[in-house]
C-alpha positions in Angstrom: -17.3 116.2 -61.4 -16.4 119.2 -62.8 -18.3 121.9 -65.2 -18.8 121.6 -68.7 -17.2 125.2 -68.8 -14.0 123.7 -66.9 -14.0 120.6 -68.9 -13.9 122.7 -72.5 -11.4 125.5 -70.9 -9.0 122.2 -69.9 -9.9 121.1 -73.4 -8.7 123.7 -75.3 -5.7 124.3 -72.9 -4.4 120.9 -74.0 -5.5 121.4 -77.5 -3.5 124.5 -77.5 -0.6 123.0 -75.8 -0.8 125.2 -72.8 -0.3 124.7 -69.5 -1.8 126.4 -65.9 -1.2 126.8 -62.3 -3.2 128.1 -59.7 -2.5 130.6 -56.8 -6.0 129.6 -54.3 -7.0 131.1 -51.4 -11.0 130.7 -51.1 -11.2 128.3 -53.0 -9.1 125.8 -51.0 -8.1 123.7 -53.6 -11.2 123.1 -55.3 -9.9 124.9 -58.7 -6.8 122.4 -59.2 -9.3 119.2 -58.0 -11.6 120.5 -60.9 -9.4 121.1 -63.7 -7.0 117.4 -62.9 -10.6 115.6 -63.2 -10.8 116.4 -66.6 -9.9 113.3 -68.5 -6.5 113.2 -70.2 -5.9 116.6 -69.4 -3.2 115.9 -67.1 0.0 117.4 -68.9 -2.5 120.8 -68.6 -2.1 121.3 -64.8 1.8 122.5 -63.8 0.6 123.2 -59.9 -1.4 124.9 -57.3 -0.6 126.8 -54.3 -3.5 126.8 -51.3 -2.4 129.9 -49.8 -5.7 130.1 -47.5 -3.9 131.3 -44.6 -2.2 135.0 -44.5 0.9 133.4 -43.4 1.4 131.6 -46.7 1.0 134.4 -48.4 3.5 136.3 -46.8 6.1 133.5 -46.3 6.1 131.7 -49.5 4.4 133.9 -52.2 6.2 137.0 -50.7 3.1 139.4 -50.2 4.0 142.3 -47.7 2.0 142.0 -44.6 1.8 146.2 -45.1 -0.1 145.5 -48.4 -2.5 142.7 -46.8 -3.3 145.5 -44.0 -4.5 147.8 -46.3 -6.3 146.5 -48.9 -7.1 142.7 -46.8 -6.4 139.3 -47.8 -9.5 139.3 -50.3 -8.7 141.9 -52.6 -8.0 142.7 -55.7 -5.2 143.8 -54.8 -3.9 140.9 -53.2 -5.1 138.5 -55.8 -3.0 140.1 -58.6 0.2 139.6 -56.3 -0.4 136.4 -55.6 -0.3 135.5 -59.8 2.3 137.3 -60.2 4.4 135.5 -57.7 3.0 132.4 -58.8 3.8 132.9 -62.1 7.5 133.3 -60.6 7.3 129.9 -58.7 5.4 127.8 -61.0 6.3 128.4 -65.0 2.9 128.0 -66.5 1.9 129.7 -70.0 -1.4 130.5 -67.5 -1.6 131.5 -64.2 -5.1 132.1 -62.1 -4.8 133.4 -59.0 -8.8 133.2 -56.8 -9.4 134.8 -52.9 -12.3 136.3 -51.8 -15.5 135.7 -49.2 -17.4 132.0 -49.8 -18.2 132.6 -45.8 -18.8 134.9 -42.8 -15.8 135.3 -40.9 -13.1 137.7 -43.4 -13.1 141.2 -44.5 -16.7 141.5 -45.6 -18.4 144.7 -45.5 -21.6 146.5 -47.7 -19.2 147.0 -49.9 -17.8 144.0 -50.3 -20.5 141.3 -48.6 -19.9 137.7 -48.0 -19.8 136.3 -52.1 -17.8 138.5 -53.5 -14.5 136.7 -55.5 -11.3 138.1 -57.1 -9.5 136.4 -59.4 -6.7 137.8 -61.0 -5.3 136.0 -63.9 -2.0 136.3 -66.5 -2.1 134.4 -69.8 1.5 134.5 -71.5 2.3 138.2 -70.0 -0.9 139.5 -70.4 -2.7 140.0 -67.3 -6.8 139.7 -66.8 -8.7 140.9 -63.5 -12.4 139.8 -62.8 -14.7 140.8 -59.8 -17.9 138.9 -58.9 -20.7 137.9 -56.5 -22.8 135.1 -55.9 -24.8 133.7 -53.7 -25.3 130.7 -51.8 -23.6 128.4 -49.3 -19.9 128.4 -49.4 -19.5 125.4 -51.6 -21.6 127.4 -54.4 -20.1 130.4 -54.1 -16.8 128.6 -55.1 -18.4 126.2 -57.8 -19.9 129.7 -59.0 -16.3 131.0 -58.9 -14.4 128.1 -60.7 -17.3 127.7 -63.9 -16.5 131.6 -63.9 -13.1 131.4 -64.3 -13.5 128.5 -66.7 -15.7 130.5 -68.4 -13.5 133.8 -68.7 -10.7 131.8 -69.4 -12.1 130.1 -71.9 -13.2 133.0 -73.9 -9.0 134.3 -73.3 -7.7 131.2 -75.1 -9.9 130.8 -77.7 -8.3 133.7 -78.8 -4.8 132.7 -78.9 -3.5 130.7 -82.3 
């Protein structure tokens, strides 16, 4: 079931007429599930791209392989290529693109520990970054990350007339 923060972002999407499409890498998936549970709101969600492995990244959203050496596949940096190349592929008035570390096993470090989540999104052409960290098991850290981005997302719109 999703959170009452995705449930009024998807809300006011529709309300505003807009639509969305995601760009997921830690996340798997879970960000499109949530936001196509929301009742009625399916004319909100355009499309979602699970890019979890590097692969997909490079060979259908077009990130350089130099650029996912440098800065890793959980970056900041990363993340705000994958929007924009999502916003390319899938036209959407908002696109949210989500990596980052829900488990042992990527690029963590002491500076960037298991928990930590990019998300990178562009509403219109105006472009939004967020970092955080939570804590938990995997699944939370990514609940955490999708009621945040609902969250941020919703405070976005409800800007827009």
């Amino acid at each position: 079931m999703p959170s009452r923060s995705v449930i009024a972002c998807a809300h006011n999407l529709l309300a505003k007429n807009l639509t969305i499409a995601f760009a997921e890498s830690a996340s798997t998936g879970k960000l499109v599930y949530d936001f196509t549970s929301v009742p009625n709101c399916g004319t909100v969600v355009k499309g979602s791209i699970v890019c979890y492995d590097r692969s997909v990244k490079e060979q259908l959203l077009g990130i350089p392989g130099e650029i996912i050496d440098k800065y890793t596949a959980e970056s900041a940096e990363v993340t705000s290529l994958l929007a924009q190349a999502t916003k390319k592929l899938i036209p959407a008035d908002v696109v949210v693109a989500v990596t980052g570390l829900a488990s042992e096993g990527g690029s963590e470090s002491e500076e960037k520990p298991v928990g930590t989540m990019f998300v990178h999104g562009i509403i219109k052409d105006e472009e939004w970054k967020a970092q955080f960290l939570f804590d938990g098991t995997p699944d939370e850290i990514v609940a955490q990350t999708i009621d945040a981005i609902a969250t941020v997302l919703l405070e976005k719109i409800s800007n827009i007339p």
